[in-house]
N, C-alpha and C positions, 0 to 999 in steps of 0.2 A: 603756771609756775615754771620758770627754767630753770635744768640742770643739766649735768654734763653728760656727755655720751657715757663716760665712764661709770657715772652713776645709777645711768640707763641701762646698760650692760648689769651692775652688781644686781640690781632690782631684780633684771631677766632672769638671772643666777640662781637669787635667794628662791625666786618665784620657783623654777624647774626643781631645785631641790626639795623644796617643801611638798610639791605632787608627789617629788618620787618618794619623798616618806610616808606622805599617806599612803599612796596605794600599795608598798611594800609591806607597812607595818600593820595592814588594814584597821588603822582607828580610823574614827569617821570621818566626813573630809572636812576640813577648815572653810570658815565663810571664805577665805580669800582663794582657796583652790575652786572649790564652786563656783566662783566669781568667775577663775579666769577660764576653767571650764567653759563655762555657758561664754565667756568672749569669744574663746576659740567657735564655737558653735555656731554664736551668732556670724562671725566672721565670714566660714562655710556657707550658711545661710545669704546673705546679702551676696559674697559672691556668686553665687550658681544662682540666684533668683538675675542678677546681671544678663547669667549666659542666657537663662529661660528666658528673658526679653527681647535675645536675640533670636533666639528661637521661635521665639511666639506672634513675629514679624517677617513676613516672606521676604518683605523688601531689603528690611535690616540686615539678613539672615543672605542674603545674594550678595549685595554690596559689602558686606564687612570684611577687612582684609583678611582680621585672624581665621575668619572660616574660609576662607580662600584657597589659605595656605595648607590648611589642614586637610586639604583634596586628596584621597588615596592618589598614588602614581597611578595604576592601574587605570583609574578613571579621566585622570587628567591624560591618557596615553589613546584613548578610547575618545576622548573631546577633541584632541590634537590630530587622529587620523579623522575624522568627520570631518573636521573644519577644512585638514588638506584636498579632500573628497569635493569639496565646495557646499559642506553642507552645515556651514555656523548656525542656520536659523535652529536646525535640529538642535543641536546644543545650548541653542541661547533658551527652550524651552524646555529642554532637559532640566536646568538647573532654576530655569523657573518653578517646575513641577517639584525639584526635592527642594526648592524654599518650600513650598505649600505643606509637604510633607513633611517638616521642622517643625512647622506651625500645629499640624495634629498630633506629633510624637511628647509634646510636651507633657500632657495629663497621663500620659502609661510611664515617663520617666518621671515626676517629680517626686511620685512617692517613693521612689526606689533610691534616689539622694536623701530626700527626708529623714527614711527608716536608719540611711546610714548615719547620719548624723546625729540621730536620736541615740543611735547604740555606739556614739563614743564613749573612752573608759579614759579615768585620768592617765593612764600611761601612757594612750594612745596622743593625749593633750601634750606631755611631756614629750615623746616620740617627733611631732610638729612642730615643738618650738623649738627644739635642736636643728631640725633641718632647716630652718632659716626660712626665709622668703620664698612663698610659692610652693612650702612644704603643705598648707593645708588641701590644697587643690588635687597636690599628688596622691595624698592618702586618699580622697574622695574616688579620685580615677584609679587608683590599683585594687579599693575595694567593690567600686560597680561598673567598670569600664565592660566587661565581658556582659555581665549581669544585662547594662542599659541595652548593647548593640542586640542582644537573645530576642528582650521584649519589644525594641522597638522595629525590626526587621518586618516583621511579617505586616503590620499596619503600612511602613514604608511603602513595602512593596504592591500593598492594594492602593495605596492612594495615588501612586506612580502609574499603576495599570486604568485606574478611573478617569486620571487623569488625562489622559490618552495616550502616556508615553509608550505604551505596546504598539499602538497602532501606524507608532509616527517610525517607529523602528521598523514595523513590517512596511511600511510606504519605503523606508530608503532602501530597505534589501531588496525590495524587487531589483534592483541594479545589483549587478552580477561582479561586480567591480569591488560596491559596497560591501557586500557579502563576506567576498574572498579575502576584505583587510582588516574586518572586523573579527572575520574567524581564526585569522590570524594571531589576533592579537589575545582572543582567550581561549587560543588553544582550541577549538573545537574540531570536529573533525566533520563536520557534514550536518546538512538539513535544521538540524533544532536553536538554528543560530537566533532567531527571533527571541524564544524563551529562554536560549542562554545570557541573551544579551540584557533583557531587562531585569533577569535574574540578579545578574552581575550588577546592574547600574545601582538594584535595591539595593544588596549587600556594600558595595561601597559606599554608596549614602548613608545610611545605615551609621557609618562608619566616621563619616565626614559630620555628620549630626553631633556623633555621642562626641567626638572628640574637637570638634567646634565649644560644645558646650563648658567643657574644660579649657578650653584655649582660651574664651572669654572669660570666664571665672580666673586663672589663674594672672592675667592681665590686671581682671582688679582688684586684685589679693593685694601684688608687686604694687600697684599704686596706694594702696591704703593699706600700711603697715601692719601686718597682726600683733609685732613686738610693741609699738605704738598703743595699739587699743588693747593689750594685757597693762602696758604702765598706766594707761590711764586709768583704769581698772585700779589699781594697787592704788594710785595715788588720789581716786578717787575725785578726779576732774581728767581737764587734759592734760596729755604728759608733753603740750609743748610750750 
């Protein structure tokens, strides 16, 4: 059925007003708020099972721009003096090893998305629809962004050390060259540069992980409208 943006819009309207009475007024919630509750949810849902697919793929999870970009500086400043050093191979396996470690972080983060999205409340629903595109993504990452990077650090960091990437850091410090630029750059002051460094590498991964998995998520929120799949909700087919 077609109608007009305008009409689109009153819909989206009537839709947020009517949450916000229920859940002010606490009477119980209307089929059509539960309805577009559980859209909102489902929405959530399908995006971040998106990102977990990126995650859940070393390869994907390497080559995908969005996680790319979402590279701490820190880390990209720490690839950038290696690579000058002449040592790309170390980096190209670095970032092999946190694909691998993407791919085990997923099962200690999903339930921790899940649980959030389980404990939405219709005002939090209303809250989302006001902020427009890519507001569902937000609310996800401001209520587990701290949460995911807690839990998933420490696994990071043993799959990164299993993996070998301890050992490939201790093979380039033995150059004294290497040492002095990497200590440089997080600040150390002497000797423990090795377990500073992998330290560092987990924590930033760590980092690049949880907020890759939002990057993707919120990419395909922005492609597949939430305003969209609440009308079609309301109108009970599609709303285009």
């Amino acid at each position: 059925m077609k109608i007009s943006t305008i009409s689109k819009l009153i819909l989206v309207s009537t839709f947020v007003i009517s949450l916000q009475s229920c859940d002010t007024q606490g009477s119980s919630t209307s089929t059509t708020s539960t309805a577009g509750l559980n859209t909102v949810k489902q929405m959530m849902t399908s995006s971040t099972n998106q990102g977990f697919s990126v995650l859940g793929n070393s390869n994907s999870f390497i080559t995908n721009a969005l996680i790319e970009a979402v590279m701490p500086d820190e880390l990209k400043k720490i690839n950038t003096k290696l690579e000058n050093l002449g040592l790309s191979s170390l980096v190209t396996k670095e970032k092999e090893y946190i694909g691998k470690a993407a791919e085990s972080s997923v099962n200690v983060a999903k339930p921790i998305i899940t649980s959030a999205i389980q404990e939405m409340t219709i005002s939090d629903a209303v809250s989302i629809l006001s902020g427009g595109k890519g507001a569902a993504t937000e609310y996800l990452k401001n209520k587990t962004q701290s949460k995911l990077i807690a839990a998933i650090q420490p696994q990071v960091e043993s799959q990164l050390n299993s993996n070998g990437l301890t050992s490939l850091i201790n093979n380039a410090t033995k150059d004294k060259s290497v040492k002095s630029a990497i200590d440089a750059l997080l600040g150390n002051k002497q000797s423990s540069t090795n377990s500073n460094v992998s330290s560092s590498i987990s924590q930033y991964a760590s980092q690049q992980i949880v907020d890759g998995l939002f990057e993707v998520a919120k990419d395909y929120e922005m492609k597949n409208s939430i305003s969209k799949s609440i009308l079609g909700t309301l109108l009970g087919g599609s709303s285009n």
